[in-house]
C-alpha positions in Angstrom: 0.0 0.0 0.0 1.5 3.0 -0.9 2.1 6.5 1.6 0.0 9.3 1.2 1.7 12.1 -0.6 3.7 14.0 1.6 2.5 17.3 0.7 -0.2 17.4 2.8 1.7 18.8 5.8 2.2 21.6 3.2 -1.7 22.0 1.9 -2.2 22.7 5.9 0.4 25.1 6.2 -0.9 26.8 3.6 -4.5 26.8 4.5 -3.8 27.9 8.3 -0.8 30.2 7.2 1.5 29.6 9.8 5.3 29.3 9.2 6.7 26.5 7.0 9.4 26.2 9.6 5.6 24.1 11.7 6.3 20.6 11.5 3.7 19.2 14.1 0.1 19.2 13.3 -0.8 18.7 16.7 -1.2 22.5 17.6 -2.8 22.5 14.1 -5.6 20.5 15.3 -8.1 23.9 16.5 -7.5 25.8 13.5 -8.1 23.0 11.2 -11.7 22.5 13.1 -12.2 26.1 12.6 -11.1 26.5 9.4 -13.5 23.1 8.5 -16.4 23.9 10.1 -16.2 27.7 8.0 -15.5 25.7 4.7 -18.7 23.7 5.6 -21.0 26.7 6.1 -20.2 27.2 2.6 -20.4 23.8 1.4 -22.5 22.6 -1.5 -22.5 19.6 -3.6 -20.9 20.9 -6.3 -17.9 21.2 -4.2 -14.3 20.7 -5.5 -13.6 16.8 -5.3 -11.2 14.0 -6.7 -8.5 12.1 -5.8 -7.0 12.4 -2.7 -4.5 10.7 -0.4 -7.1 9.1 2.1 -10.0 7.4 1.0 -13.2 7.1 2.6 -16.1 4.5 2.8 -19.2 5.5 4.9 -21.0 2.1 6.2 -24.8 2.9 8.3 -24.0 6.5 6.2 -27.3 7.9 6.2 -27.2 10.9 4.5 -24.0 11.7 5.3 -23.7 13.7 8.4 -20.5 12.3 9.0 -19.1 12.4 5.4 -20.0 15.9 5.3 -17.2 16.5 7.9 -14.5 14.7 5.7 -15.8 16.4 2.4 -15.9 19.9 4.0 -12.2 19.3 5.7 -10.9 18.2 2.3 -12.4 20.8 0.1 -9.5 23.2 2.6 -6.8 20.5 2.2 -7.8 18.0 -0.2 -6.7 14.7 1.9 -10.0 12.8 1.7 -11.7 11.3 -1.0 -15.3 10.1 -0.2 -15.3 6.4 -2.6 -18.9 4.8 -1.5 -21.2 4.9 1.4 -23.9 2.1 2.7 -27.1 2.2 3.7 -30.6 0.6 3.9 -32.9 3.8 4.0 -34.0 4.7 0.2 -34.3 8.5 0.9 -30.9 8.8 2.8 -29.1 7.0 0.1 -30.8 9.7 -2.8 -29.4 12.1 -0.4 -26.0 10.9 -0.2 -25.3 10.5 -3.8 -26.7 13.6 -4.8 -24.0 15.2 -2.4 -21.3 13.6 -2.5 -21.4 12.2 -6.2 -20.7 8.3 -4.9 -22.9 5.4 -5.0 -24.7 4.7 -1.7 -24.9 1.0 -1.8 -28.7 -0.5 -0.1 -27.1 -4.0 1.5 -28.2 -4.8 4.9 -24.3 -4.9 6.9 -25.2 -7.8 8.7 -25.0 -9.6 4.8 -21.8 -7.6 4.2 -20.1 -8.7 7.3 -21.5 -12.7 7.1 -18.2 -13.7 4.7 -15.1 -12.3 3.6 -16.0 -12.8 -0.3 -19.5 -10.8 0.8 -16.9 -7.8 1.6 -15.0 -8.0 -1.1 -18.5 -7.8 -3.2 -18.8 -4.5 -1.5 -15.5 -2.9 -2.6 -16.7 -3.8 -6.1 -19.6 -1.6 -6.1 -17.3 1.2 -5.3 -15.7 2.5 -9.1 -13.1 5.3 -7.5 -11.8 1.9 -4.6 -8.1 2.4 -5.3 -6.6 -0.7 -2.9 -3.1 1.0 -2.8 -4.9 3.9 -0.7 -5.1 3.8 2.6 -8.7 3.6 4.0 -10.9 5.3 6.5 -13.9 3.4 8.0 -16.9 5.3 9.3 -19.4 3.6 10.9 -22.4 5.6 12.6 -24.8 1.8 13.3 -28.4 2.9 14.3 -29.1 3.9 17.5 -32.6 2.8 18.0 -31.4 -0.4 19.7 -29.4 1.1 22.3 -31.8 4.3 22.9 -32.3 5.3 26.0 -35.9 5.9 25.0 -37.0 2.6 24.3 -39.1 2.1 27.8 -41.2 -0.2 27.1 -38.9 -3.0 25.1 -35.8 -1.9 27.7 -35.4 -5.3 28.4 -35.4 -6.8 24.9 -32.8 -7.9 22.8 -32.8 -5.8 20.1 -30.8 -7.4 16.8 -29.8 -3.9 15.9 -27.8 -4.0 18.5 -25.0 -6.7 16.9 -24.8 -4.2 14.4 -21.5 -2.7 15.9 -19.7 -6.1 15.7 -20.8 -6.9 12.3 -19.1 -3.3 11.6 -16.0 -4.3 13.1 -15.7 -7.4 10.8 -16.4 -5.7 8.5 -13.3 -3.3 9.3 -11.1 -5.9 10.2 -11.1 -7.5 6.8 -10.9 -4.2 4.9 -7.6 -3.4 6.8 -8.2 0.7 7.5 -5.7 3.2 8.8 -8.5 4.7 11.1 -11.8 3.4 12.2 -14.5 5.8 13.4 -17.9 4.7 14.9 -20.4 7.0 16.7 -23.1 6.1 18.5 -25.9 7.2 21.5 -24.2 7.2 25.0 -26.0 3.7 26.2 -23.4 2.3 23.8 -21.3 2.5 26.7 -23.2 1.4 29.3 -23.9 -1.4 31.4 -26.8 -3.2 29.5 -25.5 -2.6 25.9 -21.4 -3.0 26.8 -21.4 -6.4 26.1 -22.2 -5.6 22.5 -19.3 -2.7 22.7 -16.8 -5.0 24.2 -17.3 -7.5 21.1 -16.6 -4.9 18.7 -13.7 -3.3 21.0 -11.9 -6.9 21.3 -12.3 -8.0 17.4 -10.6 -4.5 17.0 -8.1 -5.3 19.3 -7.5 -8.6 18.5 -6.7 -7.7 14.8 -3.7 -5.2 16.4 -6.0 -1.6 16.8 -6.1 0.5 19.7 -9.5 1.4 20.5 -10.7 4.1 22.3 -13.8 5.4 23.6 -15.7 8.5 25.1 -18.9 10.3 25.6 -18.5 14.2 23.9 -21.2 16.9 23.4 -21.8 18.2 20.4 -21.8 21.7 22.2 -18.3 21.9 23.1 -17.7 21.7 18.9 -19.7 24.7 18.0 -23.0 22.2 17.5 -26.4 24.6 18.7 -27.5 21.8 20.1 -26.9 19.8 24.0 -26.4 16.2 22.2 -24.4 14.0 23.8 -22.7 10.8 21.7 -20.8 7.8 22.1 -17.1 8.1 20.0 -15.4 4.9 19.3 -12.0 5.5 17.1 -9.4 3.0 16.3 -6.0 2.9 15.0 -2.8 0.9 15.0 -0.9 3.0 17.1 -1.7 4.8 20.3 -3.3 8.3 19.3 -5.8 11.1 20.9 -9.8 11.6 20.6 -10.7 14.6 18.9 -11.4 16.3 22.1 -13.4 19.9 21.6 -10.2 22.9 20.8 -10.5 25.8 23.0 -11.6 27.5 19.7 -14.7 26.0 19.9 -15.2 25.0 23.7 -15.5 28.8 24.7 -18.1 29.6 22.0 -21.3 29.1 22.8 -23.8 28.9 19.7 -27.5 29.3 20.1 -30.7 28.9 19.0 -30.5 32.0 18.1 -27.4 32.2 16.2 -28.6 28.7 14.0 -32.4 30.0 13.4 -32.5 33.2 14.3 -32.1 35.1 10.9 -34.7 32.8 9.1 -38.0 34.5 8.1 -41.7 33.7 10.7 -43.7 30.7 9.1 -47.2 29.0 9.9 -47.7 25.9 11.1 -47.7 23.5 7.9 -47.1 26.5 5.2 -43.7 26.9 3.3 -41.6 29.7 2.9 -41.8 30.5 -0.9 -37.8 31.1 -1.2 -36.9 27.1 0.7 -38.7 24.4 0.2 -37.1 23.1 3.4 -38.6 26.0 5.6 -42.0 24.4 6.4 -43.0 22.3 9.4 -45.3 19.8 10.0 -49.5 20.9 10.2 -50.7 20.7 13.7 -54.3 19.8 15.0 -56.6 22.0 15.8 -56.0 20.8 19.6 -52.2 20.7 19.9 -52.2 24.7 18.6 -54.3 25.3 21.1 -51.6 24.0 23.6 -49.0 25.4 21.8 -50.6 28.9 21.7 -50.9 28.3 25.9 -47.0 28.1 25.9 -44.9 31.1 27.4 -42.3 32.1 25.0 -38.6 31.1 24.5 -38.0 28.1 26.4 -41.7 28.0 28.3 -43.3 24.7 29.0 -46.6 23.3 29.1 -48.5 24.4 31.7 -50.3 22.2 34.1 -53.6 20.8 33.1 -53.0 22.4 29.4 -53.0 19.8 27.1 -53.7 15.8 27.1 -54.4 15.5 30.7 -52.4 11.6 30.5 -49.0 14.5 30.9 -50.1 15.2 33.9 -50.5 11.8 35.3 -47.0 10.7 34.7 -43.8 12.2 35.5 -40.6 12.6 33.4 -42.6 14.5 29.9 -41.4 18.1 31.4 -40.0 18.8 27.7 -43.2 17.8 25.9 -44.6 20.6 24.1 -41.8 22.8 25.7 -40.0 25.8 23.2 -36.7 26.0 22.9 -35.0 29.0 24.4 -33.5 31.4 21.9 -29.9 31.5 23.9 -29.4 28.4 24.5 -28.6 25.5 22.7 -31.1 23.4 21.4 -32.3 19.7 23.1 -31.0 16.4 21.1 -32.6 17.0 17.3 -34.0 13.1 17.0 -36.1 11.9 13.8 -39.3 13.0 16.2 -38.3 16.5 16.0 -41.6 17.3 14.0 -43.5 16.9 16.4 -44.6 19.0 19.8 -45.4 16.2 21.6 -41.7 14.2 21.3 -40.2 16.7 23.3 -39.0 20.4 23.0 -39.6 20.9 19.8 -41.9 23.7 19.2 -40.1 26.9 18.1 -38.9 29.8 20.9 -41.6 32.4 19.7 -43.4 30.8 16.4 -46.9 28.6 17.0 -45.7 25.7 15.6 -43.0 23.0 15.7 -39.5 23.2 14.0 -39.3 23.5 10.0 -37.0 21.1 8.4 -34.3 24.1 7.5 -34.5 24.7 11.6 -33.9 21.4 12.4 -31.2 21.0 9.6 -30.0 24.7 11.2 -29.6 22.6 14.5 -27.4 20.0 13.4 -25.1 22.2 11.6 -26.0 21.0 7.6 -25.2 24.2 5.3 -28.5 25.1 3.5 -26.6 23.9 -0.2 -27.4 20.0 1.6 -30.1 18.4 -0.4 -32.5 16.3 1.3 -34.4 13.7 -0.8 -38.1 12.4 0.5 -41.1 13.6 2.4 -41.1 15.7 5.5 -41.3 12.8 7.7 -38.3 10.8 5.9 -36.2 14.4 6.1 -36.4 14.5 9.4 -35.5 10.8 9.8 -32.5 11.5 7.9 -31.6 15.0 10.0 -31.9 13.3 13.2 -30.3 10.1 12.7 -27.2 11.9 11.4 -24.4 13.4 13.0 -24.1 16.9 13.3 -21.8 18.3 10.4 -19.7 20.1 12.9 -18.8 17.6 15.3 -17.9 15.6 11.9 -15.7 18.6 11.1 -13.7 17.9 14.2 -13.5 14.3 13.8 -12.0 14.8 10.4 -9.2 17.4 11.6 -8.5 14.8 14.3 -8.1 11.8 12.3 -6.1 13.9 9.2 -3.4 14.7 12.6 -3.4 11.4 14.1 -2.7 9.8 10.7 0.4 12.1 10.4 1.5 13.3 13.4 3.7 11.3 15.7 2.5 9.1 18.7 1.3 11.5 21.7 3.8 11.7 24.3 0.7 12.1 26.8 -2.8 12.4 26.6 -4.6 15.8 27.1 -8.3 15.6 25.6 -10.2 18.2 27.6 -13.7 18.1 27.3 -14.1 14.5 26.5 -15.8 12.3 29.0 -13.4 8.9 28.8 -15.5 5.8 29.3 -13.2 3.2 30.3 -16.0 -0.1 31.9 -19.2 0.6 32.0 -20.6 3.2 34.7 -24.5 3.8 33.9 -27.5 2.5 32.4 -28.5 5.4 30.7 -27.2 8.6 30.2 -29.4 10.4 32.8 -27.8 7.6 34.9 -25.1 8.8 34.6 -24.4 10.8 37.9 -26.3 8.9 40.3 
């Protein structure tokens, strides 16, 4: 396998503009998330793209929340090259290739990772593959089977959850320099770490180092309080992409990701974006949406289906978000007012799928392909593009940079054995 050209250390110099006499990309790493994350809020998918150094395959891609880190990182530097991505959902893979310009193959992982000639299959449905690259494996597995919310089938097994060690065969046949997998925080814990620690000890059985932490997406310039399991692998000892001080310190708000778009109703589109439109609300639930104090209120008591008042623990249903604040976790339910808080700080209605898109840090030049519902599916199964942007500039520094002489990744919550159910466990 050949090395990746060695101009790279160059292409970041000159991006960053810092002395050529800078050898180390280590103190690199919070200008290259900056820089990234301002190259994606320009980002569209006619982006500049080719061949690069690295490649990249995106397995459980969805639309590619993820890959839109890696594509917005190498359109400053031009180390990555996205090859082919892998997913089940029809709408996220129409949304992938019409970004990224790569086939987004439908096979269920579980087939890909049964036999090693089922892998090799894959690589075939990939034209740009180039075997004397090194790779990069993403793997974001759904996290419906570890959810937290999943009450009332808690304790079922769920064959989802496998998922993440049919991933790591996967990876362990394909041979990559780095391995990223992301997650929901009950990854990690002490129901769901058996399924973890099969993934973790295929990894490390095969010569990785595996690491593993809980980060929030608000410490990376995300407008939004979501926390995720990160699970990154390599063959030599290395550092999580812990949040740079560049980011950590600022803050960004509701207000700063929706703030600037124009008022709409409930169910009607703004006639300049398609994507500005929410979902159309009952008769009833604007009614208790109408009864909500504005930016960040919550339902009042006895306002609304009276079954919320009978049960503890809904406190967000209905709620607003707050305009200067981060937002709550944007899931595939953020549609609707009665999955959580969800309905907009001063607007009667719920979030538009350009707010919720806002949220997770997608540029407006994303395309989304399907219906309202399936868009946002496809936002809130994805990882926020941000976040991504910072797990690109890590792994472009730990593939070139030396081993760390220590570890100093402030910020990031190390999960070394399991320590809580779920995440609201967490402390207790």
């Amino acid at each position: 396998m050949s090395s990746p050209s060695m101009d790279i250390l160059e292409r970041v110099r000159g991006a960053l503009s810092v002395l050529p006499s800078q050898t180390d990309l280590r103190p690199m790493y919070g200008a290259l998330c900056v820089r990234s994350q301002q190259a994606l809020d320009v980002w569209t998918p006619n982006s500049p793209r080719g061949s690069a150094p690295y490649q990249v395959i995106d397995i459980f891609s969805g639309c590619g929340g993820m890959s839109l880190g890696f594509s917005a990182l190498s359109s400053l530097v031009g180390c990555f090259q996205l090859v082919g991505a892998v997913d089940i959902d029809p709408d996220a893979r129409r949304s992938y290739e019409e970004n990224f310009g790569v086939p987004c193959v439908g096979q269920d992982v579980r087939q890909i990772a049964s036999t090693s000639l089922n892998t090799k299959r894959l690589l075939k449905a990939f034209p740009d593959y180039d075997p004397t690259k090194p790779l990069i494996l993403i793997g974001c597995a759904p996290c419906q089977g570890f959810a937290s919310h999943r009450k009332k089938t808690w304790t079922e097994l769920d064959p989802r959850n496998t998922l993440a060690a049919d991933f790591a065969r996967i990876a362990v046949r394909l041979h990559p320099v780095a391995i990223v997998m992301e997650n929901v925080p009950e990854l990690l814990s002490v129901k769901y770490w058996p399924y973890f620690a099969a993934a973790r000890d295929l990894l490390s059985a095969h010569g990785y180092v595996v690491r593993q932490a809980v980060v929030n997406s608000a410490s990376y310039a995300v407008p939004q309080d979501r926390r995720r399991a990160l699970v990154m692998a390599y063959k030599k000892d290395f550092m999580l992409p812990y949040p740079p001080e560049e980011t950590r310190r600022r803050v960004v708000t509701v207000r700063d990701a929706i703030g600037t778009l124009p008022a709409v109703l409930a169910g009607w589109q703004d006639a300049n974006d398609p994507m500005h439109r929410s979902a159309s609300h009952k008769a009833s639930t604007m009614e208790t949406i109408r009864a909500i104090p504005h930016d960040g209120g919550s339902r009042p008591a006895g306002v609304g289906p009276k079954c919320l008042d009978r049960v503890s623990g809904y406190s967000d249903v209905y709620g607003r978000l707050r305009w200067n604040k981060p937002s709550i976790t944007i899931t595939r339910y953020a549609r609707n007012p009665a999955s959580g808080r969800y309905v907009h700080p001063d607007q009667d209605r719920g979030l538009t799928m350009r707010e919720a898109a806002r949220l997770q840090s997608f540029p407006d030049g994303f395309r989304l392909a399907g219906t309202l519902e399936s868009v946002f599916k496809q936002i809130g199964e994805a990882v926020p593009a941000r976040l991504a942007c910072c797990v690109a500039s890590s792994v472009l520094v730990e593939l070139i940079a030396p081993v760390p002489k220590n570890h100093n990744e402030p910020g990031v919550d190390l999960v070394l054995e399991p320590r809580f159910n779920t995440y609201a466990d967490k402390n207790r």
